[in-house]
C-alpha positions as CSV (number, residue, x, y, z in Angstrom):
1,X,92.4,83.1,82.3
2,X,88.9,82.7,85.0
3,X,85.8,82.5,82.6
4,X,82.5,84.0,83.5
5,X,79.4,81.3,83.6
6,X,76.7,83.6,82.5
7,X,74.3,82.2,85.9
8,X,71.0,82.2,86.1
9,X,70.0,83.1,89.8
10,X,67.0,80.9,91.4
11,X,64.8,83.5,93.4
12,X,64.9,81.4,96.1
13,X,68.6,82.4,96.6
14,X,68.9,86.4,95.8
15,X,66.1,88.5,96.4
16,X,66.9,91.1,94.1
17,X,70.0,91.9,91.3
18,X,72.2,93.6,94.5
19,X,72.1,90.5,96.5
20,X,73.6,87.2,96.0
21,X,75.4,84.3,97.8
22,X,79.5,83.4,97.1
23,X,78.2,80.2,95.6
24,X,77.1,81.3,91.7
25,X,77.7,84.6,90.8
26,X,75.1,86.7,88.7
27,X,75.5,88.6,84.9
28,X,73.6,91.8,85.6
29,X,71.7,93.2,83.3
30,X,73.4,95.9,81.0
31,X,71.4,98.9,82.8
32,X,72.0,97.8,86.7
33,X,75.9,97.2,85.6
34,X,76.4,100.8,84.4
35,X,74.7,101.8,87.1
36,X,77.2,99.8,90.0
37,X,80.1,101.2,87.4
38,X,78.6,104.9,87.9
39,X,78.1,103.9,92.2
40,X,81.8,102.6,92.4
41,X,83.6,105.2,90.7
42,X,81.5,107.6,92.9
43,X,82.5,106.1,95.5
44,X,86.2,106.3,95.0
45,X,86.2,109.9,94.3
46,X,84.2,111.2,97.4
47,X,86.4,108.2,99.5
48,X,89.8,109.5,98.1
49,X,89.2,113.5,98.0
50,X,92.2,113.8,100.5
51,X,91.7,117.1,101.8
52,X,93.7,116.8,104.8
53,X,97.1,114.9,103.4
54,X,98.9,117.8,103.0
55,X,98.0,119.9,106.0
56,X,97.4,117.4,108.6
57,X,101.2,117.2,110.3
58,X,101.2,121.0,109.8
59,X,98.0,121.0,111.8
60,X,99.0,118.9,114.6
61,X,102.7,120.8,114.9
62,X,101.2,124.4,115.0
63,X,98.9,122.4,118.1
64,X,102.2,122.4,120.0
65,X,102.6,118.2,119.0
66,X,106.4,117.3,118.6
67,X,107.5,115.6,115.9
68,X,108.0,112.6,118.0
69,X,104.5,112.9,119.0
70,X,103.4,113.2,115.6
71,X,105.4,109.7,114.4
72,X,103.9,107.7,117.8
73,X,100.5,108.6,116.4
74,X,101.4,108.0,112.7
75,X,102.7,104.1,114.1
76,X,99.4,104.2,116.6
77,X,97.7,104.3,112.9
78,X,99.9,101.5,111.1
79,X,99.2,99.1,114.5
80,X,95.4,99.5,114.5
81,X,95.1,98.8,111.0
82,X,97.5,95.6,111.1
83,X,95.5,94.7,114.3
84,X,92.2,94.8,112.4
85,X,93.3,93.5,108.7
86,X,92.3,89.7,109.1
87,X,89.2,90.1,111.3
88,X,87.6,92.8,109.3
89,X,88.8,90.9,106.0
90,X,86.5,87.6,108.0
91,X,83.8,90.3,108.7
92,X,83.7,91.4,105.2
93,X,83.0,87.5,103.6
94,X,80.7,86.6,106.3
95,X,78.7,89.5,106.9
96,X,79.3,91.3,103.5
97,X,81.6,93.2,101.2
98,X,79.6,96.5,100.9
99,X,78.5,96.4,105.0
100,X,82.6,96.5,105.5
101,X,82.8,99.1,103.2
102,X,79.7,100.9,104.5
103,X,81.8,100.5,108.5
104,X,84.9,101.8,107.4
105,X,83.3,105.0,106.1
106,X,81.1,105.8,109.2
107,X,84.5,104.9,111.2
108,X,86.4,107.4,109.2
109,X,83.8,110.2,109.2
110,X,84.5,109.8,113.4
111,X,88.3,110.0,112.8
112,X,88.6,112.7,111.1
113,X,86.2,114.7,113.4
114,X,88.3,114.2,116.4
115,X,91.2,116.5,114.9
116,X,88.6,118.9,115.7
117,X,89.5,118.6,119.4
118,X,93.2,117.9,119.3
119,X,94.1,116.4,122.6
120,X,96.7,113.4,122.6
121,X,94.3,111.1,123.6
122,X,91.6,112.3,121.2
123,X,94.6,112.1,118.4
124,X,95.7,108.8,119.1
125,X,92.2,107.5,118.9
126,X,91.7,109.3,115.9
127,X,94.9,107.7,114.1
128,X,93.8,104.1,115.6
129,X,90.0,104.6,113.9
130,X,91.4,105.5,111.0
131,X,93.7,102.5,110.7
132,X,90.7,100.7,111.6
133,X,88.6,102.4,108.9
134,X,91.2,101.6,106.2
135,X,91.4,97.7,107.3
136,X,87.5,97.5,106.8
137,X,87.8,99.0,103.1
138,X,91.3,97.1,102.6
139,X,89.8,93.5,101.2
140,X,87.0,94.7,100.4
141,X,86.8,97.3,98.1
142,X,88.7,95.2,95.9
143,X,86.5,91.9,96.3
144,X,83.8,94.2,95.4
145,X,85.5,94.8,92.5
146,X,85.8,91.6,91.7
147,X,82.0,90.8,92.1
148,X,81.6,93.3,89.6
149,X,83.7,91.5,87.1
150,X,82.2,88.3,87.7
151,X,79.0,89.4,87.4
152,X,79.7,92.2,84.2
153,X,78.7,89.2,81.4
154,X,82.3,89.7,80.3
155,X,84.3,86.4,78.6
156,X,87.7,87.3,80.5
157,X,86.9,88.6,84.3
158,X,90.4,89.0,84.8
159,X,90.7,91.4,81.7
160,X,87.3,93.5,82.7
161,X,88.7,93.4,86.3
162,X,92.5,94.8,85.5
163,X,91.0,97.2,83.3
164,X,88.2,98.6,85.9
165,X,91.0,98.6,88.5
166,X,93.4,100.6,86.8
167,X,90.4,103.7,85.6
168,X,89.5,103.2,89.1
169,X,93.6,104.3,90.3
170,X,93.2,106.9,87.8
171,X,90.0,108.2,88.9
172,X,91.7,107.6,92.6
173,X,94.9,110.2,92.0
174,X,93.2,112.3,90.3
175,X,90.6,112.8,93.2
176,X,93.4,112.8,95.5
177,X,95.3,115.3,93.9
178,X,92.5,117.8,93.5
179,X,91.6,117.1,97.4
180,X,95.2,117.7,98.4
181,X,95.5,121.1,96.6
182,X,91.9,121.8,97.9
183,X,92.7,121.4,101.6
184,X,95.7,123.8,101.3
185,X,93.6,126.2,100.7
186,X,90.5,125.3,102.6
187,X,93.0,125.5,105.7
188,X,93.8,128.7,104.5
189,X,90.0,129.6,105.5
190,X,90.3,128.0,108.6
191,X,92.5,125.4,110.0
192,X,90.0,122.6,110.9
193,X,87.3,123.1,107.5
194,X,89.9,119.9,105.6
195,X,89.3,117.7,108.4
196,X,85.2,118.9,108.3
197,X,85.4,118.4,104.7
198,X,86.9,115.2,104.7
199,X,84.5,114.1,107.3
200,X,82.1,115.1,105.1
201,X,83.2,113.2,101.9
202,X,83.3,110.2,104.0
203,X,80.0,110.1,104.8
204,X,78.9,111.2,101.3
205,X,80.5,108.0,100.2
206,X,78.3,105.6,102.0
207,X,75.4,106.4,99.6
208,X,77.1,105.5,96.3
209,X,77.4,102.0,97.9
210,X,74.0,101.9,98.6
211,X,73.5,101.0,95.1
212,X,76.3,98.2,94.6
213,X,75.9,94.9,94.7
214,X,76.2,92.6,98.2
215,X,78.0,89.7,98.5
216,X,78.7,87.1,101.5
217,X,79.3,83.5,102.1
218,X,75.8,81.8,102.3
219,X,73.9,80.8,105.5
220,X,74.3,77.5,104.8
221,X,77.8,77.8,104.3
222,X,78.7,79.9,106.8
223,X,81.6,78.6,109.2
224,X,83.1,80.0,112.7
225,X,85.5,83.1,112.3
226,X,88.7,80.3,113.2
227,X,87.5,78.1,110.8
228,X,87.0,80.4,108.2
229,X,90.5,82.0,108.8
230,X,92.0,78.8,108.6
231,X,90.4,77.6,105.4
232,X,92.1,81.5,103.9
233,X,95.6,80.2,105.2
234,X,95.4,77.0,104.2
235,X,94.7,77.9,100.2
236,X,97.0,80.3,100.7
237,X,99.8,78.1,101.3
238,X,98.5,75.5,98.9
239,X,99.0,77.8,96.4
240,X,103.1,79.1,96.1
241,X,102.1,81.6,93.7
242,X,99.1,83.7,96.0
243,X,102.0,83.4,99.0
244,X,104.4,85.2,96.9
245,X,102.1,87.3,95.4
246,X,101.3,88.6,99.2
247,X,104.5,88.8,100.1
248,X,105.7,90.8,97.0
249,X,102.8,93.1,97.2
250,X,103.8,94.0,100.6
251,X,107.6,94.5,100.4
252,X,107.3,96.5,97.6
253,X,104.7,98.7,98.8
254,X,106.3,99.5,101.7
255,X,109.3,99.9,100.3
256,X,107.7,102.8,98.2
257,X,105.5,103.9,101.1
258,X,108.4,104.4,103.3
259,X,110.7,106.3,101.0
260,X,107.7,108.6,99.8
261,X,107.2,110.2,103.3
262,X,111.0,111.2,103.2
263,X,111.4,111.9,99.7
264,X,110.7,116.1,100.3
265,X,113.5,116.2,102.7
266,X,115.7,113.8,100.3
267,X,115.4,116.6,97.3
268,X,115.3,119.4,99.8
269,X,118.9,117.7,100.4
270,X,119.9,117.9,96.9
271,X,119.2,121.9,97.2
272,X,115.6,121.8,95.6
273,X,113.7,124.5,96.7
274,X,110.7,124.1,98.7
275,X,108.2,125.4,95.4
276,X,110.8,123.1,92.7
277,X,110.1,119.8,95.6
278,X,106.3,120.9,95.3
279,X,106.2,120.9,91.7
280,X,108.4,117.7,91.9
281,X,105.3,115.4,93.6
282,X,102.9,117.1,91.4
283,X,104.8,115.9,88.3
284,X,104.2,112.0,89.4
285,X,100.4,112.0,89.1
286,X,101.7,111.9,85.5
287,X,103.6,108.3,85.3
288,X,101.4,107.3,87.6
289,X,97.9,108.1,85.9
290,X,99.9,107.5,82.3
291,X,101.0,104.0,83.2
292,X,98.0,102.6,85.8
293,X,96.0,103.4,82.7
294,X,98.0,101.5,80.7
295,X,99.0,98.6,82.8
296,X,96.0,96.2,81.1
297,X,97.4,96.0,78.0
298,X,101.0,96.1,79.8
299,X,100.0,93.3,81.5
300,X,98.6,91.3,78.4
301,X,101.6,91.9,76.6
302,X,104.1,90.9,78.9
303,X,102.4,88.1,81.0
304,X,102.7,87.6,84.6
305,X,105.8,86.6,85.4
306,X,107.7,89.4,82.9
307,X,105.1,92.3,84.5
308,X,106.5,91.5,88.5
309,X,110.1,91.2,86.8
310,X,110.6,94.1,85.3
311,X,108.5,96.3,87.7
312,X,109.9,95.6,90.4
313,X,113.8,96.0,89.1
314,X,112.4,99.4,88.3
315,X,111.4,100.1,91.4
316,X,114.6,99.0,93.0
317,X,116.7,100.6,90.0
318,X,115.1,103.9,90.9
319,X,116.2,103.4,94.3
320,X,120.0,102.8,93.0
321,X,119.7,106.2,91.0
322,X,118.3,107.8,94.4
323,X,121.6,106.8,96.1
324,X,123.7,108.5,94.0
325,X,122.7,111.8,95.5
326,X,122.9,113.1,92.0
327,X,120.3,115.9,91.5
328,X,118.9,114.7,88.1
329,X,119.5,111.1,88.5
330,X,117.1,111.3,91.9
331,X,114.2,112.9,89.8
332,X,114.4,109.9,86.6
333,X,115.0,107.3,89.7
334,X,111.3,108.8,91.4
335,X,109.5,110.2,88.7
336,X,110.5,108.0,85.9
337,X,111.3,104.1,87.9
338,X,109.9,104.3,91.4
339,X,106.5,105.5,90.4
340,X,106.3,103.7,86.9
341,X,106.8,100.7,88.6
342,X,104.2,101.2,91.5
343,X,101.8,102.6,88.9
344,X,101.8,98.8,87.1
345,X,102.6,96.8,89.9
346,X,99.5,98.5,92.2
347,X,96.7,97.3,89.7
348,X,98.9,94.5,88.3
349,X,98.9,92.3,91.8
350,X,95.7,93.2,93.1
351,X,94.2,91.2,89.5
352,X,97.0,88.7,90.3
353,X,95.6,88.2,93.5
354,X,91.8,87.9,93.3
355,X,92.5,85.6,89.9
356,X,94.0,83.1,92.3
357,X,92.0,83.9,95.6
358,X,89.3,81.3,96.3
359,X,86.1,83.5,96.1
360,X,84.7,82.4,99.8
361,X,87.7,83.7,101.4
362,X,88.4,86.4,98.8
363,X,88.5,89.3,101.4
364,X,90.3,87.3,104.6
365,X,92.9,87.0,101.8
366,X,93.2,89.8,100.3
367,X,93.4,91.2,104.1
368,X,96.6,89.3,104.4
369,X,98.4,91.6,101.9
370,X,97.1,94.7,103.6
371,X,97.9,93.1,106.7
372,X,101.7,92.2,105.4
373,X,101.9,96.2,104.2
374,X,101.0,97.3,107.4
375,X,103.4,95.0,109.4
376,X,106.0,95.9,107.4
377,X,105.6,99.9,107.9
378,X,105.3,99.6,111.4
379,X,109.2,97.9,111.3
380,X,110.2,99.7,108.2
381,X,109.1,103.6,109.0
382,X,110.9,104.0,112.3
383,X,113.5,102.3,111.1
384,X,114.0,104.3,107.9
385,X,113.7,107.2,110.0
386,X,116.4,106.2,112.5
387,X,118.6,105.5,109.8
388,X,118.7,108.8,108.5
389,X,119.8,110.4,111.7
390,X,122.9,108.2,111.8
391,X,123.8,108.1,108.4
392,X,123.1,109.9,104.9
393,X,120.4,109.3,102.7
394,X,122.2,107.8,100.1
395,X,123.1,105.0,102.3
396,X,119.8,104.8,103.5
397,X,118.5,104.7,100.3
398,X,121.1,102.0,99.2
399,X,120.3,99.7,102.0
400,X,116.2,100.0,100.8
401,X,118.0,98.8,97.4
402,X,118.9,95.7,98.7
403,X,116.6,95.0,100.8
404,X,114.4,95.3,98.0
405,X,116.7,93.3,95.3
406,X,117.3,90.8,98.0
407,X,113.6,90.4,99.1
408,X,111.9,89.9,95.8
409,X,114.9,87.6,94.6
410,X,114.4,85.5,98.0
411,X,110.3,85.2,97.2
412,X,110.8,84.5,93.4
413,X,113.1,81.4,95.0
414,X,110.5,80.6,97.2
415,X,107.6,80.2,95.0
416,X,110.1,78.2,92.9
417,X,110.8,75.9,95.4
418,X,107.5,75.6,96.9
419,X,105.8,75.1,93.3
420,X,108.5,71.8,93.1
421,X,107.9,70.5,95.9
422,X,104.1,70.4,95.0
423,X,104.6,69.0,92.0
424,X,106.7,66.5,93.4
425,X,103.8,65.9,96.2
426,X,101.2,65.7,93.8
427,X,103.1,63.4,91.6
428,X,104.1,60.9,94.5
429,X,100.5,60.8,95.6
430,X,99.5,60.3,92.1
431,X,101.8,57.1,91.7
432,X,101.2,56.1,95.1
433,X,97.1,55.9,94.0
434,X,98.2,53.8,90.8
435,X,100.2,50.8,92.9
């Protein structure tokens, strides 16, 4: 476990108790830390209220957009945002964590205000900004996080991060959920008030951020974009464990991506009705606030290596169950294994990752993993999609099974080997210095 050096700042490097360099991080006092606790969670509410989500394709359809049209802008959305992952992940540790964050709001506030004049063009700049919004909040928001931790006076910062992470998810579905059921009915009012309204909660965001804490690389650290992109990679690779942790992160969360967006026609298949499919996705803010809440003491029970085990079989056991095409054994495979295991795995990785991320380059890497999510929907979504016009959902469904099995078997091997062959480095170096 990562201690916390309770640091005493010199004035001549942070100005004030919201500003400080990567080098030596700062315990707040008790007061200012509740206060960046009270700014954060703020901040994810008004930045998740996702009055559109449910409305949005409805919107764009009843425009006289195709569905075709609608999955070109959809995959418009997926390329921005893997376009922009690593250089706004650089931006975010040279220039600073909260300015990225700050960016991707004000970029979002524009995106969503374009569905007020729905023109393709207008569209498929509005899906681009908004992949472009998300990659500026992607590394951040959860390096901020971090900063937090290190700086909350805490003994464990990996045990205060895991646990802020996981209320944070909470608080996250919960605002989703009740922005989602509120833009159902806002469009009811009129059809463009969610997209105003979600405008609007983007910009109320930005000041709840105000009051956070900064954090960059210093000036006198401060290297070239390349450089500092290299310097990511290369303790990335050093490291097997961060490289599978990336990769795992974004298999799996595509994998679960990918099958939730056709998961209403899958039941609608089984003979749901359209209220019983309804009631279906409402029912999984349950596992998932039940178990992200517990996944800290999930994750101290079970370590590391038995958390990502028996997650991610859960994830690709519910998958299994979803194959069967069996009515009842769909629901436990979604509700009960698919969702469980993104609900631990979500906050579980993220504290995997930033324990093992060097703190300099903590948002270029963490950029990587949104970046590897991203890459992987744009390949994975169409092809998902062309799969189920060919052949039926079970054997779609069955191929994501082993694609998933297959995957995460094929990066446990990796790490294994890589983490040999280090050891085997390391020790030939070692006995090379000796002679």
């Amino acid at each position: 476990m990562r201690k916390v050096p309770v640091a005493f700042m010199s004035a001549t490097r942070i100005a004030t108790p919201h500003t400080s360099t990567i080098s030596r991080p700062l315990a707040a006092p008790a007061a200012i830390r509740r206060r960046w606790t009270l700014a954060y969670t703020l901040y994810t509410i008004a930045n998740n209220a996702s009055f559109t989500q449910a409305v949005w394709v409805i919107y764009l359809y009843s425009r006289g957009f195709s569905p075709l049209a609608i999955g070109l802008f959809e995959t418009a959305f997926h390329v921005a945002k893997f376009l922009a992952e690593v250089p706004t992940g650089i931006f975010a540790d040279l220039a600073g964590r909260r300015k990225s964050l700050i960016i991707s709001c004000i970029v979002a506030v524009a995106a969503e205000l374009l569905f007020l004049w729905p023109t393709a063009p207008l569209m498929a700049a509005s899906f681009a900004l908004s992949g472009i919004a998300y990659a500026f909040k992607g590394g951040a928001a959860s390096a901020l996080l971090w900063t937090m931790a290190e700086r909350s006076g805490a003994v464990d910062t990996t045990r205060w991060y895991s646990r802020m992470f996981s209320r944070m998810f909470v608080v996250l579905l919960l605002a989703g959920t009740i922005g989602t059921a509120s833009g159902g009915f806002l469009a009811g009012i009129s059809p463009m008030l969610p997209f105003l309204m979600a405008a609007l909660a983007a910009a109320v965001s930005i000041a709840p951020l105000l009051l956070l804490p900064e954090q960059k690389v210093a000036a006198s650290a401060r290297t070239t974009p390349v450089a500092h992109l290299g310097a990511g990679l290369r303790a990335t690779w050093r490291d097997p464990l961060l490289l599978g942790l990336l990769l795992l992160s974004g298999l799996t969360a595509s994998a679960v991506t990918t099958v939730g967006y056709y998961t209403q026609l899958y039941f609608s298949s089984l003979g749901f009705s359209l209220a019983a499919v309804g009631l279906i996705f409402a029912v999984t803010v349950v596992p998932d606030a039940l178990f992200a809440a517990a996944a800290p003491r999930i994750m101290r029970r079970l370590g590391r290596g038995r958390v990502l085990a028996i997650f991610t079989a859960a994830e690709a056991l519910g998958l299994l169950l979803m194959s069967a095409r069996q009515p009842w054994l769909g629901l436990v495979g979604f509700v009960g294994l698919v969702h469980v295991g993104d609900a631990v795995l979500y906050p579980a990785i993220s504290t995997y990752l930033n324990e093992r991320s060097p703190e300099a380059q903590r948002a270029t890497v963490l950029s990587l993993e949104t970046g590897l999510f991203s890459a992987m929907m744009i390949v994975l979504f169409p092809l998902f999609g062309l799969g189920l016009t060919r052949v039926s959902f079970a054997t779609v469904y069955l191929g994501t099974f082993a694609a998933l099995a297959a995957g995460s078997l094929g990066i446990a091997a990796t790490v294994r080997a890589l983490g040999k062959r280090r050891v085997t480095t390391e020790g030939a170096d070692a006995h090379g210095g000796e002679r």
